[in-house]
TIROTOR-867886 format. One record per residue (C-alpha): residue in one letter; x, y, z. Coordinates in steps of 0.2 Angstrom, whole numbers, padded with zeros to 4 digits, always signed. Layout:
AXYZ/...
END
This chain:
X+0083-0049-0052/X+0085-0032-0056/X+0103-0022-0054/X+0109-0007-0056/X+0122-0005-0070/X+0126+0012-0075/X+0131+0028-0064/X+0120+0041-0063/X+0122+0054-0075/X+0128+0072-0070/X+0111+0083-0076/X+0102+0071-0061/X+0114+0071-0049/X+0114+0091-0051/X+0095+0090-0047/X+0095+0079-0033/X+0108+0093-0027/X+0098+0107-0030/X+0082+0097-0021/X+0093+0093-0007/X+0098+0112-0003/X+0080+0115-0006/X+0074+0102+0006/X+0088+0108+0018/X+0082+0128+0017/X+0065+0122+0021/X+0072+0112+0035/X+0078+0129+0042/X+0063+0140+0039/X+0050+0127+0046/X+0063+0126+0061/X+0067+0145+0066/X+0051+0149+0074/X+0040+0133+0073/X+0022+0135+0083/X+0029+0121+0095/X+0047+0115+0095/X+0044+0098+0100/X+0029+0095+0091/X+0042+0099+0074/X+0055+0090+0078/X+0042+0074+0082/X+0036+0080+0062/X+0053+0080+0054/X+0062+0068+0061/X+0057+0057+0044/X+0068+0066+0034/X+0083+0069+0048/X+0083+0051+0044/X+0080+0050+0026/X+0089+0061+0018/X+0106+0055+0024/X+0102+0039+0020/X+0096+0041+0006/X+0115+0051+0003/X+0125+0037+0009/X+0116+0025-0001/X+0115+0033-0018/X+0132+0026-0024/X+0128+0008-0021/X+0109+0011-0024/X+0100+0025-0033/X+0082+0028-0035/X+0071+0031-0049/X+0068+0049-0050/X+0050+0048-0046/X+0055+0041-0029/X+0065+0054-0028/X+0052+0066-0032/X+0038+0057-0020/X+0050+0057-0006/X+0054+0076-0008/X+0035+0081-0010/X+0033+0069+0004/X+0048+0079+0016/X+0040+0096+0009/X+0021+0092+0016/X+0029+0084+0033/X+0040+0100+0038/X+0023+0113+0031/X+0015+0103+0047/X+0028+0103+0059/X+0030+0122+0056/X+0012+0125+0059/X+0006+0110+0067/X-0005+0101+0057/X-0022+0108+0062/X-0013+0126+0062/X-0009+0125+0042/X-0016+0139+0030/X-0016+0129+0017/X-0028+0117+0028/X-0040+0129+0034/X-0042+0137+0014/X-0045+0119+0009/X-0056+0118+0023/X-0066+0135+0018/X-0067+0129+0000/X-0075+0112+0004/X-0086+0117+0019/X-0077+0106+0030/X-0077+0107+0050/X-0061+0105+0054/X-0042+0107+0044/X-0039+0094+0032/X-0020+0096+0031/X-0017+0079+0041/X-0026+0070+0029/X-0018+0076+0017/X-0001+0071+0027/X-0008+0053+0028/X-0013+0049+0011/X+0003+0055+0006/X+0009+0043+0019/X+0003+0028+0010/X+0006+0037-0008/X+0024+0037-0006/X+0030+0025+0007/X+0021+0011-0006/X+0033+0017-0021/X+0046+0015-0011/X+0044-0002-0006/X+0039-0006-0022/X+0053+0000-0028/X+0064-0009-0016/X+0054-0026-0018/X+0058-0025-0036/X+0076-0021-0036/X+0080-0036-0025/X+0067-0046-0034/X+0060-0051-0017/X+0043-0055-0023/X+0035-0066-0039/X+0020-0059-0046/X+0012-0042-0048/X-0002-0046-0040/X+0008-0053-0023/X+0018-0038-0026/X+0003-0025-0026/X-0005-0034-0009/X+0013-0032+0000/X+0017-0015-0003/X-0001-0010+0004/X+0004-0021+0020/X+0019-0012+0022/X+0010+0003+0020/X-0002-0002+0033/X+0011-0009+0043/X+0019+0010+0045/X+0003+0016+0046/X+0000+0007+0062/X+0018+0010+0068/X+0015+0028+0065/X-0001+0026+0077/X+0008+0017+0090/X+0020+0030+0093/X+0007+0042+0095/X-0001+0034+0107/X+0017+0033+0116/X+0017+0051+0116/X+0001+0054+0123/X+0006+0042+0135/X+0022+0050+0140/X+0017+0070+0136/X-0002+0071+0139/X-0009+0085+0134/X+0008+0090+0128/X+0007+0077+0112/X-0009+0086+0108/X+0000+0097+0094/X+0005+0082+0088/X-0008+0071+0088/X-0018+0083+0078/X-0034+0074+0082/X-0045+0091+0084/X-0058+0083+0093/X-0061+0066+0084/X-0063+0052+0090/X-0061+0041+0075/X-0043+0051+0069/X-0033+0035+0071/X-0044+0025+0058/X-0048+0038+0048/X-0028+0040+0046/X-0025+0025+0042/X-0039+0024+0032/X-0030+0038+0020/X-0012+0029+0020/X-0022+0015+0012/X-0032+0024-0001/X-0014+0035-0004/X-0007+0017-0007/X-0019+0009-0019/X-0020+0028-0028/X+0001+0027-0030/X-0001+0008-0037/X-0016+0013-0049/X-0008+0029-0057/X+0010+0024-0056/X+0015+0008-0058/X+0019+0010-0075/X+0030+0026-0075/X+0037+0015-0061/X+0040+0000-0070/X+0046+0011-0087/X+0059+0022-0075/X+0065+0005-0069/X+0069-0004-0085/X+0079+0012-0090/X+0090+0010-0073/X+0091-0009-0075/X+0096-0025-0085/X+0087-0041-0082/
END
């Protein structure tokens, strides 16, 4: 089992601070005059709920910084799209220039950065409270929880198409393709098994610093 053992020291603490009022003056610039107001609070609402959890649970239990820093990457690409909408992103429609694509990317890129953090997260998590045995076991549950919120993100899509019509349109982000759903999912998985492959060990070496066996 892994446990936390020493407070966090100040210079950190000062960071997280300084990303959290960053986070916090994106929050307000993405939410002044977004292109549809439903449509961002439906794109933010991940990090209305993270942020002050992640606050009221860093006493008892801190992150690694590199969760810390996914998460925030993570909170900055969600509230660029609900500004925007995620078919309406600048950055989208240069990518999609540069790579002669027919349609803006910047969803995909929302999802594979929907598997790439949401797995070290869990990973993190799983480890902390030495839930699982193995690294291979460990590995094949963080992509099924990735999956998992994957499908869950799907779901409530579909509920707001359901319940909105073409008012979830902005939302949805689909632009006309039929296979969106898969293809979403289908980059939370690749972002997953990407996170596993090029950070487990910064993970592992951030944890032993944190921790005592």
């Amino acid at each position: 089992m892994v446990t936390h053992t020493s407070a966090p020291d100040g210079a950190r603490e000062r960071r997280l601070v300084g990303a959290a009022l960053a986070l916090l003056a994106l929050l307000v610039w993405s939410g002044v005059a977004p292109y549809d107001r439903g449509t961002w609070l439906m794109e933010v609402m991940p990090v209305l709920l993270a942020v002050p959890l992640m606050a009221f649970t860093y006493r008892r239990l801190p992150l690694t910084t590199l969760v810390y820093t996914l998460i925030f990457l993570h909170a900055c690409v969600l509230m660029l799209g609900g500004a925007y909408t995620y078919a309406r992103v600048p950055l989208g429609f240069e990518l999609a220039q540069m790579l002669h694509l027919e349609r803006n990317p910047y969803d995909r890129i929302g999802h594979l950065f929907q598997g790439f953090v949401p797995v070290m997260v869990a990973r993190e998590i799983l480890l902390r409270g030495a839930y699982v045995r193995g690294r291979r076991m460990l590995a094949f549950i963080c992509i099924a929880i990735v999956l998992a919120v994957s499908a869950s993100y799907e779901l409530i899509e579909w509920a707001a198409a359901l319940i909105l019509g073409q008012g979830a349109d902005q939302f949805l982000g689909t632009q006309g393709d039929v296979w969106d759903t898969q293809w979403d999912m289908f980059c939370a998985l690749l972002g997953a098994g990407a996170a596993l492959l090029l950070l487990t060990r910064w993970h592992d070496r951030q944890l032993a610093a944190i921790a005592t066996p």
